[in-house]
C-alpha positions as YAML, in Angstrom:
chain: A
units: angstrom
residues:
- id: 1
  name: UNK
  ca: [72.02, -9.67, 73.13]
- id: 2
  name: UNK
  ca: [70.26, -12.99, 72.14]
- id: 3
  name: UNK
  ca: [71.37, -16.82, 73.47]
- id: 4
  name: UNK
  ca: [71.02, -17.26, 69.88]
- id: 5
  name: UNK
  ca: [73.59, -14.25, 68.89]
- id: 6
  name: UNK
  ca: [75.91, -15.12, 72.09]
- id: 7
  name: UNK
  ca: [76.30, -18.68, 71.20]
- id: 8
  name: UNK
  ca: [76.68, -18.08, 67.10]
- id: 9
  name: UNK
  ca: [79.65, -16.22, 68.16]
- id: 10
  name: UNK
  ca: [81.19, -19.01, 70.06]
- id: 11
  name: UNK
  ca: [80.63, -21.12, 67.13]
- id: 12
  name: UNK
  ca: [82.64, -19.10, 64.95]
- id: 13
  name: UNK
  ca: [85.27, -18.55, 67.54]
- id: 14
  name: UNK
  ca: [85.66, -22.27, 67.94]
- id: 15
  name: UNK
  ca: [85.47, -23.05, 64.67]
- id: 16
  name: UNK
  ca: [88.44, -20.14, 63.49]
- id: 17
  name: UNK
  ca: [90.15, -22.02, 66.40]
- id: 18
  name: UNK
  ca: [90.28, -25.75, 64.50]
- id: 19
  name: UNK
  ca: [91.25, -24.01, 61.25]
- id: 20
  name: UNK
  ca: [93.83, -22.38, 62.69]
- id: 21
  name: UNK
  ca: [95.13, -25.92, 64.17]
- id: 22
  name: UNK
  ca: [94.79, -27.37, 60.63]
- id: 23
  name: UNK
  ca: [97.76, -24.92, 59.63]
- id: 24
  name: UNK
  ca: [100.86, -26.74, 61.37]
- id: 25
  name: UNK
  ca: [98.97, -29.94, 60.03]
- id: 26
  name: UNK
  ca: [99.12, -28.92, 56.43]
- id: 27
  name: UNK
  ca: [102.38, -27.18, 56.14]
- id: 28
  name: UNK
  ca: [104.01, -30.53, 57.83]
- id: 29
  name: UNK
  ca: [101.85, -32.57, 55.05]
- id: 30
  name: UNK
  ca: [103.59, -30.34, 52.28]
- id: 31
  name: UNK
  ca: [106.90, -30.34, 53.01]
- id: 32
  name: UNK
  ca: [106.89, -34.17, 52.52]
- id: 33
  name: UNK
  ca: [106.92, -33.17, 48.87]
- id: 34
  name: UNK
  ca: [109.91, -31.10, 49.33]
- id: 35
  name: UNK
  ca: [108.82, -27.49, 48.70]
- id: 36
  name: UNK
  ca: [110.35, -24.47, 50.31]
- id: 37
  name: UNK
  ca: [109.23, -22.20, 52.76]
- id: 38
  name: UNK
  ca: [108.52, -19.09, 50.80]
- id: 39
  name: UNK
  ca: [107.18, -20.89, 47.91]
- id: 40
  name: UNK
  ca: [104.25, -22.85, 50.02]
- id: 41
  name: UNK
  ca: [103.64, -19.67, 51.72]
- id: 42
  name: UNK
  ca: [103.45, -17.50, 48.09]
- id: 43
  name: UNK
  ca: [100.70, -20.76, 47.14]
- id: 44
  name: UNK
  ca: [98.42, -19.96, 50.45]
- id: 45
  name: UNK
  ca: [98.36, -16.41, 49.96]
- id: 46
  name: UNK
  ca: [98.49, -16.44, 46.03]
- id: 47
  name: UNK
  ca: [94.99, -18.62, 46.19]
- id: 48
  name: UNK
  ca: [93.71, -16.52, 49.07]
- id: 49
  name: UNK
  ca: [94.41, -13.10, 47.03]
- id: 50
  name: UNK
  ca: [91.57, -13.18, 45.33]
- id: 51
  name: UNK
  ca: [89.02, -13.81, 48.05]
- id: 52
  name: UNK
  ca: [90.41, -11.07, 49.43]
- id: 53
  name: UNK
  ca: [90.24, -8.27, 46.61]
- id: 54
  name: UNK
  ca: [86.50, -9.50, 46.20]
- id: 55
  name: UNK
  ca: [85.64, -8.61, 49.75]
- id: 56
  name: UNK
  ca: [87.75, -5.43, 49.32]
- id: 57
  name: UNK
  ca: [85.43, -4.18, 46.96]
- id: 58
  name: UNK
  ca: [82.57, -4.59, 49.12]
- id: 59
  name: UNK
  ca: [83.85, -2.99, 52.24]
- id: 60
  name: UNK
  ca: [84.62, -0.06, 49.89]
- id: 61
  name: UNK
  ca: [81.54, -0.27, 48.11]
- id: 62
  name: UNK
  ca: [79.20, 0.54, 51.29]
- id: 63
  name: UNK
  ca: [77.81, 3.72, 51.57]
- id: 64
  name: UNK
  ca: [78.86, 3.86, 55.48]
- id: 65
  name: UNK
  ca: [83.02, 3.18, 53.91]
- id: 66
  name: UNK
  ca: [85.27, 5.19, 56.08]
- id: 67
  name: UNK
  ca: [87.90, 7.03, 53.80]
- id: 68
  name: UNK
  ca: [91.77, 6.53, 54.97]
- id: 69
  name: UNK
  ca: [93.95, 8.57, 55.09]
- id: 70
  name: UNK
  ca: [97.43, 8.18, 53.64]
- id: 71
  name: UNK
  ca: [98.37, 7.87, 57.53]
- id: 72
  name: UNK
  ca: [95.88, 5.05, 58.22]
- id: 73
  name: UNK
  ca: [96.96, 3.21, 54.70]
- id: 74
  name: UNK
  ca: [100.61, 3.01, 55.78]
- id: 75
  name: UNK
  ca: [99.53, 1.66, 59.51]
- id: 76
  name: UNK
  ca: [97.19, -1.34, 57.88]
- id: 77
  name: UNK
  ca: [100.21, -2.21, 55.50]
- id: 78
  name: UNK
  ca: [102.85, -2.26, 57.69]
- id: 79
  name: UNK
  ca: [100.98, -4.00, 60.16]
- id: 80
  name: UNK
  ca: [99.57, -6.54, 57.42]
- id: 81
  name: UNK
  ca: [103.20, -6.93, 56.55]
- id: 82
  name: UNK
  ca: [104.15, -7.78, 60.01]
- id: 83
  name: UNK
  ca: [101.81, -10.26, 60.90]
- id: 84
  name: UNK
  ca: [100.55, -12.11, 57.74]
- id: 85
  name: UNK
  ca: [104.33, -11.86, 56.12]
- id: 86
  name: UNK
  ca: [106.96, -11.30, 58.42]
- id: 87
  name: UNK
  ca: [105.13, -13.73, 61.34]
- id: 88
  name: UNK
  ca: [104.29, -16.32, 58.75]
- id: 89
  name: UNK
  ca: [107.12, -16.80, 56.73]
- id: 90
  name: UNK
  ca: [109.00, -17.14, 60.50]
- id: 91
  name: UNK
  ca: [106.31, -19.77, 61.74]
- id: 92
  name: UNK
  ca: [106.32, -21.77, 58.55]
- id: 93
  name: UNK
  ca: [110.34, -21.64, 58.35]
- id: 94
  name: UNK
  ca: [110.07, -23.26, 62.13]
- id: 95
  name: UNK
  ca: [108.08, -25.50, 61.15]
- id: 96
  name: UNK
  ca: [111.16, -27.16, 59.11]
- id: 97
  name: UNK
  ca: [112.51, -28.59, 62.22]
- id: 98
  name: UNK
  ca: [110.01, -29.08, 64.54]
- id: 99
  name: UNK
  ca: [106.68, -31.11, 65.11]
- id: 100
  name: UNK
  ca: [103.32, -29.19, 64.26]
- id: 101
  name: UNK
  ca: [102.34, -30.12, 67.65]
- id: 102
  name: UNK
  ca: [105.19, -28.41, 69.61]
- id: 103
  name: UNK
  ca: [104.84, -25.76, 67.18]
- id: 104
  name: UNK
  ca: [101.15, -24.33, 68.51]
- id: 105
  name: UNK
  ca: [102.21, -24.84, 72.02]
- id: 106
  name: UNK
  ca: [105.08, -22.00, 71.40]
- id: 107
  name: UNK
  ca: [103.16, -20.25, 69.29]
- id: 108
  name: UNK
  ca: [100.64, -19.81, 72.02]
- id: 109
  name: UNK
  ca: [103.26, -17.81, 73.53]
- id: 110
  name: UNK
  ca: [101.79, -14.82, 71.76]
- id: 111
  name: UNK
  ca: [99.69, -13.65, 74.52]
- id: 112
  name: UNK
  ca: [102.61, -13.01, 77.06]
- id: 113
  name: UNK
  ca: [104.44, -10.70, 74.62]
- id: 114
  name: UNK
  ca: [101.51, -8.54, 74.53]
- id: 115
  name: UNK
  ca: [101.59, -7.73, 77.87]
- id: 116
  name: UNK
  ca: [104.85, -7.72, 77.94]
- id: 117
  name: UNK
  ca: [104.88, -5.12, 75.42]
- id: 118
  name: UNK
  ca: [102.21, -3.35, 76.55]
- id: 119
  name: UNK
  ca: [103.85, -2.90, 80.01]
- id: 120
  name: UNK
  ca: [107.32, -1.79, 78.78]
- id: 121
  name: UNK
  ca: [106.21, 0.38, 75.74]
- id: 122
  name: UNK
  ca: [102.68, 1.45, 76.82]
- id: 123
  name: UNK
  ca: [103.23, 1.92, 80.62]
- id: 124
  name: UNK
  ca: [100.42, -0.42, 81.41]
- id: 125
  name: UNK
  ca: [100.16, -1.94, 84.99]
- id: 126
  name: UNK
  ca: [100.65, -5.90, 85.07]
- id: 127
  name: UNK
  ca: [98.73, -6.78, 88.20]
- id: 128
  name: UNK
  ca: [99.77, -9.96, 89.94]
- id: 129
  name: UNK
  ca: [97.59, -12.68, 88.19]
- id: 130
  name: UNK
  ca: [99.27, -11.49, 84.83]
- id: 131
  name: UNK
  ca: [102.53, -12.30, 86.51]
- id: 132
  name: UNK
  ca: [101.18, -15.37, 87.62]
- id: 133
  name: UNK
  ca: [99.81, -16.20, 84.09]
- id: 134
  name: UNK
  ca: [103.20, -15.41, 82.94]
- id: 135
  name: UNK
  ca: [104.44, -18.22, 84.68]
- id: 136
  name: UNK
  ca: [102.29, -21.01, 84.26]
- id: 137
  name: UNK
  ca: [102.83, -19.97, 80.75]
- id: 138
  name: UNK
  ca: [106.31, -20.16, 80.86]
- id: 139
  name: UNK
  ca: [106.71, -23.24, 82.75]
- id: 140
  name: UNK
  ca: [104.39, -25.16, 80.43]
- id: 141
  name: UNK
  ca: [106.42, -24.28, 77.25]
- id: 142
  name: UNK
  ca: [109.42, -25.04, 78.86]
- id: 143
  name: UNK
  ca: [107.89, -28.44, 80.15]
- id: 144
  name: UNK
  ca: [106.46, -29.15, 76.12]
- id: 145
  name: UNK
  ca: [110.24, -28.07, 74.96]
- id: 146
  name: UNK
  ca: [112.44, -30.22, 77.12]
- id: 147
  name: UNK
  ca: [109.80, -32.94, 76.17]
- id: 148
  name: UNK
  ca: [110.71, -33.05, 72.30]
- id: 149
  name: UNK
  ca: [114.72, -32.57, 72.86]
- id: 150
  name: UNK
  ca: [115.30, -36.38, 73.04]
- id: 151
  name: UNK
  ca: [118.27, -37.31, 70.10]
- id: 152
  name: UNK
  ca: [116.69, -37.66, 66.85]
- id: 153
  name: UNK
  ca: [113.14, -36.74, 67.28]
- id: 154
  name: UNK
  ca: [113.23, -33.99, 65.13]
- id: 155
  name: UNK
  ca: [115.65, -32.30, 63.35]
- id: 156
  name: UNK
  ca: [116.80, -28.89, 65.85]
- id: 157
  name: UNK
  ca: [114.63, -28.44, 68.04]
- id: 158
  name: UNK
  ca: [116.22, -25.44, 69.25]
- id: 159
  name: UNK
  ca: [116.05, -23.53, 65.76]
- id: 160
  name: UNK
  ca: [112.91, -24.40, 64.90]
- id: 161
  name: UNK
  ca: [111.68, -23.31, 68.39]
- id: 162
  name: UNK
  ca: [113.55, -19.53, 67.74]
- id: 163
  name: UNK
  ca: [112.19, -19.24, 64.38]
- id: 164
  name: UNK
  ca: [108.03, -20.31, 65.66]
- id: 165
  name: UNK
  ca: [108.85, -17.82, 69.70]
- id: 166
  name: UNK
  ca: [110.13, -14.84, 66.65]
- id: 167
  name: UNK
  ca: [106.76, -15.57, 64.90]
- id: 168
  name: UNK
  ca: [104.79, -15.39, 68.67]
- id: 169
  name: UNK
  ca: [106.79, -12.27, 69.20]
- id: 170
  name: UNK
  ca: [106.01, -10.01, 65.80]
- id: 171
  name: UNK
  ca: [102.48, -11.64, 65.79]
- id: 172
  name: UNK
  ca: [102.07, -9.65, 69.12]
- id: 173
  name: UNK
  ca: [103.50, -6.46, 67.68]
- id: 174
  name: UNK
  ca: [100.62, -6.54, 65.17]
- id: 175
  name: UNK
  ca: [98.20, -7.27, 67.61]
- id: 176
  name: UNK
  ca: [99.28, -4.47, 69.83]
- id: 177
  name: UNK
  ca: [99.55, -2.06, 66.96]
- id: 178
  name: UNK
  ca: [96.27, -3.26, 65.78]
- id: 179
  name: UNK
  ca: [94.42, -2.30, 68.48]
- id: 180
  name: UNK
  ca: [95.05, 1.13, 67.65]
- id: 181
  name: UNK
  ca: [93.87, 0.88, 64.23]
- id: 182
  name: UNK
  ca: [90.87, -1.18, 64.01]
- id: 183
  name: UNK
  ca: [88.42, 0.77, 65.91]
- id: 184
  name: UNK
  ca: [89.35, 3.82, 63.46]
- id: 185
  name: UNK
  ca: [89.35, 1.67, 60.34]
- id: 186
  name: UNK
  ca: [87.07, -1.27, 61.58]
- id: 187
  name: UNK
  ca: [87.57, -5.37, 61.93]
- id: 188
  name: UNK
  ca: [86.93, -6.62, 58.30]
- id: 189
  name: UNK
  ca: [88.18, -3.62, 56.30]
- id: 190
  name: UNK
  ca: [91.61, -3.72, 58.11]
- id: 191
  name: UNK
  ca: [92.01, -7.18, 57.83]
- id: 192
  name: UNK
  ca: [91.34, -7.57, 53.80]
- id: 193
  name: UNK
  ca: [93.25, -5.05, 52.96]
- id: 194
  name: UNK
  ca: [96.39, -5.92, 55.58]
- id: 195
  name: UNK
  ca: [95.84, -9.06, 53.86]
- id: 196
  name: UNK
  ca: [96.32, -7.87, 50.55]
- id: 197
  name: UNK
  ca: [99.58, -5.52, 51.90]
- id: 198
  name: UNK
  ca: [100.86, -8.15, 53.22]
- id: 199
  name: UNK
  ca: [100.49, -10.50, 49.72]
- id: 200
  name: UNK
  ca: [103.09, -7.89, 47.81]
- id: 201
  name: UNK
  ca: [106.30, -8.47, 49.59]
- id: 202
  name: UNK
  ca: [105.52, -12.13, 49.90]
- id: 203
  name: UNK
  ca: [105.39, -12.76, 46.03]
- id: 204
  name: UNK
  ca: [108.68, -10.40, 45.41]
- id: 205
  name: UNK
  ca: [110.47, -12.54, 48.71]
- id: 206
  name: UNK
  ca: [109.16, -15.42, 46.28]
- id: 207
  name: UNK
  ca: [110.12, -13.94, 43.05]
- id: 208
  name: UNK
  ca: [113.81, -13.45, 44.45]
- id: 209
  name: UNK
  ca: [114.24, -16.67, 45.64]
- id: 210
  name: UNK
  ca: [113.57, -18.82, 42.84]
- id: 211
  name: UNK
  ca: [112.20, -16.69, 39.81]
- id: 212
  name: UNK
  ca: [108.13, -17.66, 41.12]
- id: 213
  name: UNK
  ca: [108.85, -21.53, 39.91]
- id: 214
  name: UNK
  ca: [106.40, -22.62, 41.97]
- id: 215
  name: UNK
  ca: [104.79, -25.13, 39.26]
- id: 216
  name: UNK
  ca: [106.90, -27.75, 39.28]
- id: 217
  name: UNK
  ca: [105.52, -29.68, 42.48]
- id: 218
  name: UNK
  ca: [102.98, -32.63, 42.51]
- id: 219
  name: UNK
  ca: [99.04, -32.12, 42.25]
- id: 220
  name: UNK
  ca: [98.88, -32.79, 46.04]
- id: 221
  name: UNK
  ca: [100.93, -29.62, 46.50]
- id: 222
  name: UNK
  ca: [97.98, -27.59, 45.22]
- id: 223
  name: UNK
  ca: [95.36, -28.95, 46.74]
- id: 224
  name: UNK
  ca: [97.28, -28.69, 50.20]
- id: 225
  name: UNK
  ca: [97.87, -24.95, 49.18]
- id: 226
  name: UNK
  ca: [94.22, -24.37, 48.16]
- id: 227
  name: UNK
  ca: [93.02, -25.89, 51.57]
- id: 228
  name: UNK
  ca: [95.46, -23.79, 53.25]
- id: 229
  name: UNK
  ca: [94.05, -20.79, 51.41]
- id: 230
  name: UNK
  ca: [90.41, -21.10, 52.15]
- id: 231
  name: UNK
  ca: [90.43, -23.20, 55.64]
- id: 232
  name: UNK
  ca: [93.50, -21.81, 57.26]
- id: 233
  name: UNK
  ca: [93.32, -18.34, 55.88]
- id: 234
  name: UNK
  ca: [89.84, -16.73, 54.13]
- id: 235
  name: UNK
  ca: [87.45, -18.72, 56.30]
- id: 236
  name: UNK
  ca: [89.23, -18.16, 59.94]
- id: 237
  name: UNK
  ca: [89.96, -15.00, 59.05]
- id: 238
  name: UNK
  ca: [85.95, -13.74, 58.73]
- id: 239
  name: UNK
  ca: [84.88, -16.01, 61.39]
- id: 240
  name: UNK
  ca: [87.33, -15.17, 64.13]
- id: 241
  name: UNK
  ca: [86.33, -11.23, 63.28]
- id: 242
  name: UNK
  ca: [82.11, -11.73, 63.33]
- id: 243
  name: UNK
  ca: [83.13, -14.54, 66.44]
- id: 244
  name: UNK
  ca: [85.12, -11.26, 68.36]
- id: 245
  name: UNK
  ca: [82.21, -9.29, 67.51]
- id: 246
  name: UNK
  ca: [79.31, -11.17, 69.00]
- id: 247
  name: UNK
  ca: [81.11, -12.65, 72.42]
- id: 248
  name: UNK
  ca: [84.21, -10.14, 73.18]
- id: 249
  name: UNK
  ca: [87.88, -10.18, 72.40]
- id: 250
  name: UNK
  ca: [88.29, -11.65, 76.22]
- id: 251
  name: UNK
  ca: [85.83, -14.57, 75.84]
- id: 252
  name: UNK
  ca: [87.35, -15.05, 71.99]
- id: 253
  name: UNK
  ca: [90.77, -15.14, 73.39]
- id: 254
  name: UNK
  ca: [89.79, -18.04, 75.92]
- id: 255
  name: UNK
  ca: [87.65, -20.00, 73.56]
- id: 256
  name: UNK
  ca: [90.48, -20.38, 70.68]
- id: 257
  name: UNK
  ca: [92.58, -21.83, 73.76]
- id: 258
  name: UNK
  ca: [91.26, -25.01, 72.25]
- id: 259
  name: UNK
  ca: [93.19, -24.79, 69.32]
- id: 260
  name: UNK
  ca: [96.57, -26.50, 70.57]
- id: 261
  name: UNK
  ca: [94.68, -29.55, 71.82]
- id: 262
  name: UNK
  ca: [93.03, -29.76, 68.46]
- id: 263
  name: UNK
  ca: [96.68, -29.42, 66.88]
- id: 264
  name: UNK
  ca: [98.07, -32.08, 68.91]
- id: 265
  name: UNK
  ca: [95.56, -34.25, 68.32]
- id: 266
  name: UNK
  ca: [95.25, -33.81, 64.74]
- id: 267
  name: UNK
  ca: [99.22, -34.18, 64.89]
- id: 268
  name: UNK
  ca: [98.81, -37.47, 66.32]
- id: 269
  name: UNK
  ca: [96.15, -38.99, 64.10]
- id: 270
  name: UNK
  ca: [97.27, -37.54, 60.53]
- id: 271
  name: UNK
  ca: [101.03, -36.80, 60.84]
- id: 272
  name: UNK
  ca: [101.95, -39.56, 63.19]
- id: 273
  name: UNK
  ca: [103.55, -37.50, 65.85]
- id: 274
  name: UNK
  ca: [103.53, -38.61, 69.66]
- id: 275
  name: UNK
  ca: [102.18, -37.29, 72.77]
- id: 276
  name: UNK
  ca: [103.82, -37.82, 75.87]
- id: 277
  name: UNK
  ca: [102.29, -36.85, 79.24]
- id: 278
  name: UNK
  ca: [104.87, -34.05, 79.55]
- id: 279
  name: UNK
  ca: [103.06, -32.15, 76.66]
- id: 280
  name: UNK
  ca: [99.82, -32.67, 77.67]
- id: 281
  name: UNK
  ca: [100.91, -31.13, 81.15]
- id: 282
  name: UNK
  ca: [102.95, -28.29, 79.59]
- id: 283
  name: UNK
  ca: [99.89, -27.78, 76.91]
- id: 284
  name: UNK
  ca: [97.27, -27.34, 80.05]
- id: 285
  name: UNK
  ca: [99.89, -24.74, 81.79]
- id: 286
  name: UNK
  ca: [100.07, -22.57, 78.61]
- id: 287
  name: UNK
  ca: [96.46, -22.85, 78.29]
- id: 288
  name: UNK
  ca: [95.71, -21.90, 81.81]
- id: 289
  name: UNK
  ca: [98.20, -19.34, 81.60]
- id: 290
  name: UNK
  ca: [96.44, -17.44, 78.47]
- id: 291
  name: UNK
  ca: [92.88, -18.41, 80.29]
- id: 292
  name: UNK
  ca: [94.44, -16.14, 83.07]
- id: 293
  name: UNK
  ca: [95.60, -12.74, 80.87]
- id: 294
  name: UNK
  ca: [92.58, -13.18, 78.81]
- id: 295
  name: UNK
  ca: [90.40, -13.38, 81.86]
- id: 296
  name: UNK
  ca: [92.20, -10.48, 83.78]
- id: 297
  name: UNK
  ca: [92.48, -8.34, 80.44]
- id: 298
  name: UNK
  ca: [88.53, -8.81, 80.22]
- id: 299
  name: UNK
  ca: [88.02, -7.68, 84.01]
...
């Protein structure tokens, strides 16, 4: 393997990383024009379809395509649903109450709940740095949390924290499942089409809710949805996948521990939200925490 080829990889890693951030950044910048959870989330993926179905006809134009079975078809949906629906829809409705900041810091809770549920479900051995990992993690979400509970700060702080941990929590189930599916159906095809899977329920949740009247917000709306659509979803997407491939799943895991700096400090300068030196502290414990399973997981 190359320098050149090592480092590329750490670019894309890094740079997935400060899309993702963007994402708390621009849902917070949308609701200011009053739209609803489902129907900002119907506008990301809506834009984002297409992308998709183009690079689904690639993969399955190839000559090396894998065939699925209907087995393997029902595994990439589900799990599509799980993480790019069900997850989403609970981290934007989260993101109601609470600041985009506090927001990454739980959602960065994620990498617990896979060992967690690897452990309980799987049988596999957490060794005594994972425990410790679990800790610092633990400790620095509850120091970020008891940071933002002051009176009028944000709206619940409680709720919105539930709604962003559930997100952390079924994120992990389609991570876990994932790694049973990928190496059989490989990186990019299973995540266009679980992308695609998971852009059907999320237009009939729509569709149910208020007929699809998602037309009647202001031009800034859009443009907020298409950046959403090709910063926070196409573009991270692809990049964290070739970024995995070229350093590890380990080193990727450690590098996009970035990202919640990047969201707090993007917080700070475009949404106007504070830091306080409780957050920073609790946002380097989480961060050491995941540098720990990710670390130990690699070993």
């Amino acid at each position: 393997m190359s320098k050149t080829y090592y480092w590329l990889g750490v670019f894309f890693v890094f740079f997935a990383a400060f899309c993702f951030a963007l994402k708390g950044i621009f849902i917070k910048l949308a609701y200011r024009y009053e739209i609803d959870t489902i129907s900002l989330l119907t506008l990301r993926m809506g834009i984002a379809l297409p992308f998709y179905l183009f690079f689904a006809f690639r993969v399955s134009s190839k000559e090396n395509n894998v065939r699925l079975n209907m087995r393997e078809w029902a595994w990439v949906a589900g799990l599509g649903v799980i993480g790019y629906y069900i997850s989403s829809y609970f981290n934007f409705f989260g993101l109601n109450y609470i600041s985009a900041g506090l927001e990454r810091i739980l959602l960065f809770i994620y990498p617990t709940f896979v060992l967690l549920i690897n452990a309980v479900f799987l049988k596999k051995k957490v060794t005594k740095v994972q425990l410790m990992a679990l800790g610092l993690t633990y400790s620095g979400i509850l120091l970020a949390f008891l940071q933002n509970i002051e009176p009028g700060q944000q709206k619940n702080v409680a709720l919105g924290a539930f709604w962003v941990i559930l997100s952390g929590l079924t994120y992990s189930l389609f991570l876990v499942g994932g790694d049973r599916v990928i190496p059989k159906v490989g990186t990019q095809k299973f995540t266009v089409y679980a992308m695609i899977a998971a852009t059907i329920p999320i237009v009939i949740h729509c569709f149910a809710v208020n007929r699809l009247q998602i037309w009647q917000y202001p031009p800034q709306v859009y443009w907020i949805g298409l950046c959403m659509a090709i910063f926070v979803t196409v573009l991270p997407t692809f990049a964290i996948t070739e970024g995995i491939k070229r350093v590890g799943s380990g080193n990727a895991s450690i590098i996009a521990g970035i990202g919640p700096i990047f969201t707090i400090f993007l917080a700070t300068g475009i949404l106007g939200e504070t830091i306080a030196p409780l957050q920073i502290l609790g946002t380097l414990l989480v961060l050491l925490g995941v540098f720990l399973i990710s670390w130990k997981g690699k070993k």
